[in-house]
N, C-alpha and C positions, 0 to 999 in steps of 0.2 A: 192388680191395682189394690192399696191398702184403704179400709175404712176411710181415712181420712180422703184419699185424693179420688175417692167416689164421690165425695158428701160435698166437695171443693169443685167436680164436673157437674153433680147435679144441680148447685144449688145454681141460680140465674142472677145473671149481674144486672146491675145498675141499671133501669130505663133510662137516666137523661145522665150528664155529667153538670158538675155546675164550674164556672172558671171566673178567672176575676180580669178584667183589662188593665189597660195602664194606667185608666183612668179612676181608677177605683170602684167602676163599676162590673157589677155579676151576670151571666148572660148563660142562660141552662140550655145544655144543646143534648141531642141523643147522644145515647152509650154508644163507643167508636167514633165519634165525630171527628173529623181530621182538622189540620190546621186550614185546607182549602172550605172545608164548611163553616169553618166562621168567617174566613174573609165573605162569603157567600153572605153570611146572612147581617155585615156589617154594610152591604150593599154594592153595587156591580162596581163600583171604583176599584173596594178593595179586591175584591175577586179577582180582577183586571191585572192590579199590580202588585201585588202580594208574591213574595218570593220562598219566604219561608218563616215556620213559627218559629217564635222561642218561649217552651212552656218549663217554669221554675228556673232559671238559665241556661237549658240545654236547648243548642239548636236541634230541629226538626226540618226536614223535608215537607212540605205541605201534602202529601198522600198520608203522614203517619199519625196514627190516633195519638188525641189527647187527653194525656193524664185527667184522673178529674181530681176539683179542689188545686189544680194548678192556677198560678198567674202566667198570662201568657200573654204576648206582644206577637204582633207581625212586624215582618219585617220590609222595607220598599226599597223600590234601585234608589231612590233620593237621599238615602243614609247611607255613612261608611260601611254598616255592616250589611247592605245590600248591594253595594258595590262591589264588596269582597266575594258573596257569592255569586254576583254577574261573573266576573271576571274566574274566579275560581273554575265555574263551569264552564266557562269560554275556553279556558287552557282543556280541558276534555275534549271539545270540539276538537280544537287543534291536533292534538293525539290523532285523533279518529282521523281525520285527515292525512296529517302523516301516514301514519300504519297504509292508509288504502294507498296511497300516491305510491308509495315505497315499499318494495315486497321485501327487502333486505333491512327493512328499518325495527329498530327495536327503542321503546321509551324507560326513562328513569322516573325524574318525579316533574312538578307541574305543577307550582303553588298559585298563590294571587300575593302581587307586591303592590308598592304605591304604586298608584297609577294604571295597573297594569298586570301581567302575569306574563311565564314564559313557563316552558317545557323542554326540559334535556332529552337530545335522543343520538343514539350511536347509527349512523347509518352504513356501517358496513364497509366492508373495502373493495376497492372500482377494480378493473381489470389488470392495472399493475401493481396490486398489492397495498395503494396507501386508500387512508380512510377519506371516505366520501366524505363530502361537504355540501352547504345550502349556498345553493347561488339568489342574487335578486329576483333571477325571474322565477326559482323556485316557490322565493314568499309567495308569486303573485297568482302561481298557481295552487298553493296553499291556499290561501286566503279564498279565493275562487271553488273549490271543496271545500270549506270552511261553511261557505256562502249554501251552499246548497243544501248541508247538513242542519244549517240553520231552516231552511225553506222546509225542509221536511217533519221538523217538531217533532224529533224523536225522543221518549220521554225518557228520562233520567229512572231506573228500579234500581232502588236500593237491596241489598240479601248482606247476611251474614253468613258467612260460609266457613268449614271449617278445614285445616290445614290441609287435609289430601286434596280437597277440591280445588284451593289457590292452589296448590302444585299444579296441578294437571292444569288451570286456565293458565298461568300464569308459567307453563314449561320452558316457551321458545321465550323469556324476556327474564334476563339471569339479574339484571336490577333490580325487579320484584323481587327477585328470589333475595336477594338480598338482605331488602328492607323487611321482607317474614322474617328471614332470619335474624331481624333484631341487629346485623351488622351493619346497617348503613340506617342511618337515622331521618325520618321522614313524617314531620308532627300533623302532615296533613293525609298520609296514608297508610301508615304504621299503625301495626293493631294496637287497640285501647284498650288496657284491660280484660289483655286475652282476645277481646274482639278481632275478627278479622272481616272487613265488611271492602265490596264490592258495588259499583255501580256500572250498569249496562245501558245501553243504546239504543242497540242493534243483537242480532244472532253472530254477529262477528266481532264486535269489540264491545271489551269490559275492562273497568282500569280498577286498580286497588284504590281505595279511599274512605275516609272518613265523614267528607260530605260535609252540608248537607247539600243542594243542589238548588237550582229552578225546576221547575218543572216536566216544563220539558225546553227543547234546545229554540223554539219560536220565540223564547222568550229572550233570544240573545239576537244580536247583530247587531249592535251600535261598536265595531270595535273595527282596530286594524293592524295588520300585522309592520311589527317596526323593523327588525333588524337580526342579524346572525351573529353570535358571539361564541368562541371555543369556552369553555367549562370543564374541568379537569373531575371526575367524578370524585364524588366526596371532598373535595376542595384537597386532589392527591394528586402532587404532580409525577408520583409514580403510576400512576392511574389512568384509562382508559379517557382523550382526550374528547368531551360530547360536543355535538351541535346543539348551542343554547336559542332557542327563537322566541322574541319577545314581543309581546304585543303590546294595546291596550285596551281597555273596554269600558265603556261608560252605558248610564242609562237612558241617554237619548241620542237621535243625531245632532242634534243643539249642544250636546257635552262635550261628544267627541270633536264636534266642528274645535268647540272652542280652546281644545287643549291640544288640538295639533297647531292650534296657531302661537299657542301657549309655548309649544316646542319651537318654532320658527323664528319665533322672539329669542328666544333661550339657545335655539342656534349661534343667531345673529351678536348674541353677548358671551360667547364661548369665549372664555379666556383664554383656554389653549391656545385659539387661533388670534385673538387681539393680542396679546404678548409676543408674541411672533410680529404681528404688520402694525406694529406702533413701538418696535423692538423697545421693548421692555426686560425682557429676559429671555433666558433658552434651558433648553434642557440636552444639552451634549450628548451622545450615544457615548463620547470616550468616558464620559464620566461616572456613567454606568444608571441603571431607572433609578426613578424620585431623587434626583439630584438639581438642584439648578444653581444658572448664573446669572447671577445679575447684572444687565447693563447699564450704562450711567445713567437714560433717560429712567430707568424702572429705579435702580438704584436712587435718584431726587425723591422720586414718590415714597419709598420706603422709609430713607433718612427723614423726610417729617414726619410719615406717621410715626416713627420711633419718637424724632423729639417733642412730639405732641403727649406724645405718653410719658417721656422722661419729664416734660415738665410739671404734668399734674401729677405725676407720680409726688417730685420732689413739691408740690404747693400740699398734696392733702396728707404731710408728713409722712415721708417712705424717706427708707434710707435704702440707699444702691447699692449693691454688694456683685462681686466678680465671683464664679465657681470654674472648675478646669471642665474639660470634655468629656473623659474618664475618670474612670476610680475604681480601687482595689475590690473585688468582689466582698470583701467582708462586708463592706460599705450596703451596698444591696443585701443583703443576708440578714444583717440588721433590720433594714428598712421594710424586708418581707416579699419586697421586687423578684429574686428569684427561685422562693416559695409559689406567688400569685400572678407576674409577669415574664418570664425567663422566655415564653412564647413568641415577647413582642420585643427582646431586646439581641444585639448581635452578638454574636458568638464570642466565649471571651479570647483574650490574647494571653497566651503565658507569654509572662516576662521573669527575669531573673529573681524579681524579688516575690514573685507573687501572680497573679491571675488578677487581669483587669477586664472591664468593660467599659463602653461606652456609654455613655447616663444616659437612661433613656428619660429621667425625671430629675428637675433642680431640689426638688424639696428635703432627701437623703442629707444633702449640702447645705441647705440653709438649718437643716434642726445642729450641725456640726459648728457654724456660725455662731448660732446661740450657745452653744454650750462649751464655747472657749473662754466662759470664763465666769465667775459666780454674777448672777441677775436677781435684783431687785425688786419689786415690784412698785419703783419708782418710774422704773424703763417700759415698764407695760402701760397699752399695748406698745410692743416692739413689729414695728411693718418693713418687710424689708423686699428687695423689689431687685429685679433682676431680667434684662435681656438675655436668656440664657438659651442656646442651642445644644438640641436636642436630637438623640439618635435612635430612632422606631425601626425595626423591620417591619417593612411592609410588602405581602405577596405582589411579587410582580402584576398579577391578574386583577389587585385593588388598586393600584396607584392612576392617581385620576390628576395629572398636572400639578396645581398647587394647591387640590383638594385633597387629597390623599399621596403623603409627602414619608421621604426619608429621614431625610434632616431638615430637621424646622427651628426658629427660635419663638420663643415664650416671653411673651410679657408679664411673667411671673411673679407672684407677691405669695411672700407667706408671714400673717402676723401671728403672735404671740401672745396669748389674753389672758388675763384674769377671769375665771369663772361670771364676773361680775358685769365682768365689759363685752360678755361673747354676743346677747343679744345689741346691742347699742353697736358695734363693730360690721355684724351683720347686714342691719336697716342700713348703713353709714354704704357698705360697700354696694348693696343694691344704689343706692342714691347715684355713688359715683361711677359703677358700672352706665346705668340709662346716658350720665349726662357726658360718656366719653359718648357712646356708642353714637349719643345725639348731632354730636358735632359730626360727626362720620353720614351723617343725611340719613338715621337709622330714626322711623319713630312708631314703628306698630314693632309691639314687643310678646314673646309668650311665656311662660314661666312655669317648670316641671322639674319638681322633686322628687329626686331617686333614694329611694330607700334600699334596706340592708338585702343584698344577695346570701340568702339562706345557707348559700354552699359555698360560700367564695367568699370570707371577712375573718378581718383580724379583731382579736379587743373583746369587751366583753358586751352580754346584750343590753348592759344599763348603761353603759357608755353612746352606745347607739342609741338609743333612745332618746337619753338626754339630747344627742347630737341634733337628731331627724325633730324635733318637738323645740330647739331653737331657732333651726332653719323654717318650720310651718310658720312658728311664730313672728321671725319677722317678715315675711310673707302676707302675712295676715293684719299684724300692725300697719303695714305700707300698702295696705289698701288690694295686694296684686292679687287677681285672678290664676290658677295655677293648677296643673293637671299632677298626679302620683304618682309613677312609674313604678311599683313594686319592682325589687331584685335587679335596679340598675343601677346602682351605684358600686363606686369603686371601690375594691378590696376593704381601706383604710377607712371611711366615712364616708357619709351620706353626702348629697349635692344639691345644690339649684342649679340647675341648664337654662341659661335664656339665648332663647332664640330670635332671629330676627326676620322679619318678612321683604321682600326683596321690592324693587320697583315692578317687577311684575308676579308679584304674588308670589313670591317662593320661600320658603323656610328652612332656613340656615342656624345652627348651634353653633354659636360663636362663645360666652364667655361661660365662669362656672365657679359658683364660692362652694366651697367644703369645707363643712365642718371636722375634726382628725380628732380623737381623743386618744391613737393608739402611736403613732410616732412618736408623740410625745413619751410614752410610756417606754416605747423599744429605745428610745434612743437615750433613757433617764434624763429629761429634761426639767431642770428645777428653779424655783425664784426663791429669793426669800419674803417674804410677805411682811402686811405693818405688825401684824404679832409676833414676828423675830421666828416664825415657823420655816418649814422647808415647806412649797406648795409645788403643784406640776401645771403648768399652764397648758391653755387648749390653742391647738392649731389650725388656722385657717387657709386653706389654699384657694388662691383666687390667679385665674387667668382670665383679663379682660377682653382683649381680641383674641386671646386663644393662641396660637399658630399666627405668625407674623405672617408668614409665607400664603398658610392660608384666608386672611380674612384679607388680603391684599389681592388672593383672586376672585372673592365673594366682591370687593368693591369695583375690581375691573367689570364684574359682571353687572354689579347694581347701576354703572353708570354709562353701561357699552362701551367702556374705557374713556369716554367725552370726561375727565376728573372733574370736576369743579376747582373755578381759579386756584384755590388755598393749596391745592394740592397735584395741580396739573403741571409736568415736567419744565413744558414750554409754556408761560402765562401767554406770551403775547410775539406774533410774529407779524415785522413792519418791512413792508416791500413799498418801493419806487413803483408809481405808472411807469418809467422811463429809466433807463442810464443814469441820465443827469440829475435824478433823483436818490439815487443813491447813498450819494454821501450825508445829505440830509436824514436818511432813513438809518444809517448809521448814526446818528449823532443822538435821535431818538431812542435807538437803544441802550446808546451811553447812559442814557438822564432815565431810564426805566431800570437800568444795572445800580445805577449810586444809590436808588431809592430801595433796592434790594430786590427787585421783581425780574421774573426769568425771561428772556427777551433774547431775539435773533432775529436778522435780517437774511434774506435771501435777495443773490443779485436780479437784477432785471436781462438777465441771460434769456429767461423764456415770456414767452408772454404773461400778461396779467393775471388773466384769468385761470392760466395754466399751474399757477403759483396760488394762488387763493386755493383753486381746487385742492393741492397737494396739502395744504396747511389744514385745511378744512376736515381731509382723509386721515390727516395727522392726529384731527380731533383740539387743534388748538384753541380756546377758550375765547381767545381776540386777533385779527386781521387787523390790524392798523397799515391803512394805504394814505399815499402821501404824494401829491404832485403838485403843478406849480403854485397856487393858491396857498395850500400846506407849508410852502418854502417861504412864501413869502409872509404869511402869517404866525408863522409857530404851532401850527393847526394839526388834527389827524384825520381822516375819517376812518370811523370806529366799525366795524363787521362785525357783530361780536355771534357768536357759534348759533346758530338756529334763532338770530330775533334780526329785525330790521335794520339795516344800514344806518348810521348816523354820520352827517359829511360835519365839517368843518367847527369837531372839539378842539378846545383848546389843549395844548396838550397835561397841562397842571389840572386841569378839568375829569380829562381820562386819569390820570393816575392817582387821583383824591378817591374818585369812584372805584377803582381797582383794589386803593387800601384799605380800603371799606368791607369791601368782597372777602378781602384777605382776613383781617382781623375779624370779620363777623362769623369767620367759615363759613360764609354763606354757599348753598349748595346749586345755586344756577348760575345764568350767567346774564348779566346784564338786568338781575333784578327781578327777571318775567318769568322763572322757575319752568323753563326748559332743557332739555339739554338734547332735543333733536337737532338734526344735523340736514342742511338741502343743498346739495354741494354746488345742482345746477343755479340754483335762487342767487347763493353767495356769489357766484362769478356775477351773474348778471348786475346786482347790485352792488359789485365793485365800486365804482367810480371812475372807472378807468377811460 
């Protein structure tokens, strides 16, 4: 030992540390004090429910001493970042269970996602050679050793260990082996900096990981095991096919209660399956995944939200422009698409003249618009707007219905600005983004700016700058609250993502302005200015719903398909009590067609009740029944979708109120802002 690391053993550290809280206040604990001794000495609450520190911004395990002169926070299951490690450690549980249940089972990785966490594991192959699988009653016996592991409060030790010892713990499970070796990539168990660290249990199971943990495994059971999914390792479909098992985990049973009802709801408005039994559209197997069609009833709903948007488009000065499907790969090479996207578009086609693709982006097109021909800076801003469909490959294993889609169209705008007008154009497109999205019964909103990905941009960094520092600014002019996303924005420029919150709490990314200062640039795009110069103008890329296809199943969901009048297929469906009422209840559809509104009668073939029910299932917005009274008067009685019966309107009376609904877009029905459905309610207060 040298001088020095004598005088460095002998000399005696620190009696107390001193640390600071969040609160700004200082609190002196002994030298070693861990993060469990301060929750201890903050009082039995925190002791109670304290997960883990975070001292200077590195998470801690609460066994492991704290720095001193550190700032240091705890952490609770009541915040997202103690949610993250509830559930993180819960996917450990899970492991542990596996492994015991299954002597042929081997694990990969086992992160925490929203909501939730899951764990890949390969279980080997059954007796005739193909790979084993997880059945329903396997969860339950999972979950059930899940359950006990939690009963027994084994504690979480964390070690650092080095390379021969991961071998040898980690021999029989070639996924480990892996992720040491730096070949499969895993940000939550992949050594850090050389580190290679380890968390144990038991004498029989230890997983790799980075941590940090609970404490021990008592601290967990509020969770439940959800469902079985195949996962192709490394997202390789040359690659060993895993059993993915998902759960989720929350910090109370009050959480969990309420987010599986949270799913239940969110079952119940699966678009998948409403598009299907309110035939909306399909998605043909001949057609190949993420493809759909549209049928006429889905097809109505779509044609207005398009012409709702061609209208405002053409009031707040857009000009409409057409682009083709494909285009010559120069085209993208230019644009930088098959430099930073070539992943996400389809394979190209040789053709005779050339090698083409299918766009997977209108904006390539619209900068070729502009530049057919010399521009002024009389023309600016130039807004130009375009329903233009678009072709993404997407892994068979992400496509989610009409949330994650093949071919989709774009409500796509791209203006053209004078350095002058880039803030004013901004604030301008926020205003008119909220006040489409409003009409659409959209009104809690969130707002998150992605800035420049370090390793994936074109342009230079004063370009960005400028860009990200107009986008905060109108942000911040307009009053919005708004979260940073460092390294998510696109290749090209910086973004704002607004999202929207659902009728039952859920958050959806639907629209998105981009600032561009580099197409311009590739594509030498020029104005002449009032000083008779040559200037390059800045490009804006705005998509307001996004994905036609998709923000069409974000509404079937926001409304369990029930639309609201303005935009439901069928407004209004008028049945006869009788036969002999019949032609009357045709005649009412005649005088609801001349006025423009979507109307059908069904015959008095089945009974009354029988027919409301169906209409009701159908989700249509108003039952108008009509019998002798009705005939003789000019009368309807009114059913309107989830509110009280009304007998004997007139019928100029119903269709004043309808046009009203129509024109106001209002988003319920009959006024009373429901849009629940009681199919048995409506028969009985038929009239019939």
């Amino acid at each position: 030992m040298s001088d020095l690391s004598e005088a460095s053993a002998a000399a005696p550290g620190p009696a107390a540390i001193s640390i600071t809280l969040p609160d700004g206040q200082t609190r002196e604990l002994p030298a070693g004090a861990t993060g469990a001794d301060l929750a201890a000495s903050l009082g039995r609450r925190a002791a109670k429910d304290a997960l883990i520190a975070v001292a200077d911004g590195v998470e801690l395990d609460l066994n492991r001493p704290l720095p001193d002169s550190a700032s240091v926070s705890l952490v609770f299951p009541s915040t997202d970042e103690g949610l993250e490690v509830l559930r993180h450690s819960t996917a450990h549980v899970l492991a542990q269970a596996v492994l015991r249940l299954y002597s042929s089972a081997t694990f990969s990785i086992g992160p925490p996602i929203t909501d939730g966490f899951y764990y890949d594991f390969d279980l080997g192959l059954d007796g005739g050679g193909r790979p084993r699988t997880f059945s329903d009653e396997d969860l339950e016996a999972i979950e059930a050793e899940m359950r006990a592991i939690v009963n027994a409060r084994q504690p979480f030790i964390r070690a650092e260990v080095d390379r021969a010892v991961a071998d040898e713990l980690f021999a029989d499970h070639p996924y480990k082996i892996e992720i040491l070796d730096g070949e499969a990539d895993d940000p939550a168990s992949g050594p850090a900096g050389g580190v290679i660290t380890t968390y144990r249990n038991t004498d029989e199971f230890v997983d790799l990981c980075r941590g940090p943990h609970v404490p021990d495994t008592g601290r967990l059971g509020h969770f439940k095991l959800m469902r079985v999914a195949g996962a192709y390792w490394r997202g390789d479909e040359n690659r060993q096919m895993l059993q993915r098992v998902y759960g989720t985990a929350w910090g109370s049973a009050a959480e969990l209660k309420a987010h599986l009802e949270r799913l239940e709801e969110a079952a119940k408005r699966d678009h998948r399956r409403l598009v299907t039994e309110l035939d909306l559209l399909s998605f043909p197997a001949e057609l190949g995944g993420g493809l759909a069609v549209w049928h006429p009833k889905g097809a109505v709903v779509r044609k207005l939200m398009e012409d709702y948007s061609r209208d405002r488009h053409e009031a707040g000065g857009y000009e409409f422009v057409y682009t083709p499907h494909l285009a010559n790969a120069r085209l993208f090479e230019t644009s930088g698409h098959l430099d930073f996207y070539a992943e996400g578009m389809y394979p190209p086609m040789e053709m005779d003249n050339g090698v083409y693709y299918p766009k997977p982006m209108n904006c390539p097109m619209h900068c070729l618009i502009f530049n057919q021909r010399q521009r002024s800076y009389r023309e600016l801003p130039l807004r130009l707007f375009e329903l233009g469909t678009v072709y993404r490959y997407e892994r068979s294993g992400t496509l989610h219905g009409l949330m994650r889609i093949r071919g989709f169209t774009q409500d796509d705008s791209h203006l053209f600005v004078a350095p002058s007008q880039l803030a004013g154009e901004i604030e301008g497109l926020l205003d008119f983004v909220l006040s489409v999205l409003s009409a659409f019964g959209f009104d809690d909103f969130t707002f998150k700016l992605s800035t420049q990905d370090p390793d994936k941009y074109v342009g230079d960094d004063e370009g960005w700058e400028r860009a990200t520092a107009a986008l905060r600014s109108a942000l911040d002019r307009r009053g919005h609250d708004y979260t940073e996303a460092e390294g998510e924005a696109a290749f090209y420029g910086p973004k704002i993502d607004i999202d929207v919150t659902d009728a039952i709490g859920r958050s959806w990314q639907l629209s998105t302005i981009q600032v561009d200062f580099n197409l311009p640039e590739r594509f030498n795009l020029r104005y002449t200015g009032a000083d008779g110069e040559v200037h390059r103008p800045i490009m804006i890329h705005r998509a307001l719903m996004g994905a036609i296809e998709r923000f069409f199943g974000v509404m079937v969901e926001q409304y369990a398909g029930a639309f609201p009048p303005w935009l439901a297929p069928t407004q209004a469906v008028v049945l006869g009590v009788r036969a002999d009422h019949d032609s009357f209840a045709e005649q009412v559809v005649a005088r609801l067609a001349e006025a423009g509104f979507r109307a059908e009668t069904v015959p008095a073939d089945d009974p009354l009740g029988t027919r409301i029910r169906r209409a009701k299932l159908d989700k249509v917005p108003y039952v108008l029944v009509v019998g002798d009274d009705d005939v003789a008067a000019g009368t309807v009685g009114v059913n309107p979708r989830g509110q009280p019966v009304r007998r004997d309107v007139p019928l100029a009376e119903f269709m004043a109120q309808l046009a009203g609904e129509v024109e106001s877009k209002a988003t319920d029905v009959g006024g009373a802002g429901s849009t629940a459905t009681d199919v048995s309610a409506a028969a009985a207060d038929s009239g019939s």
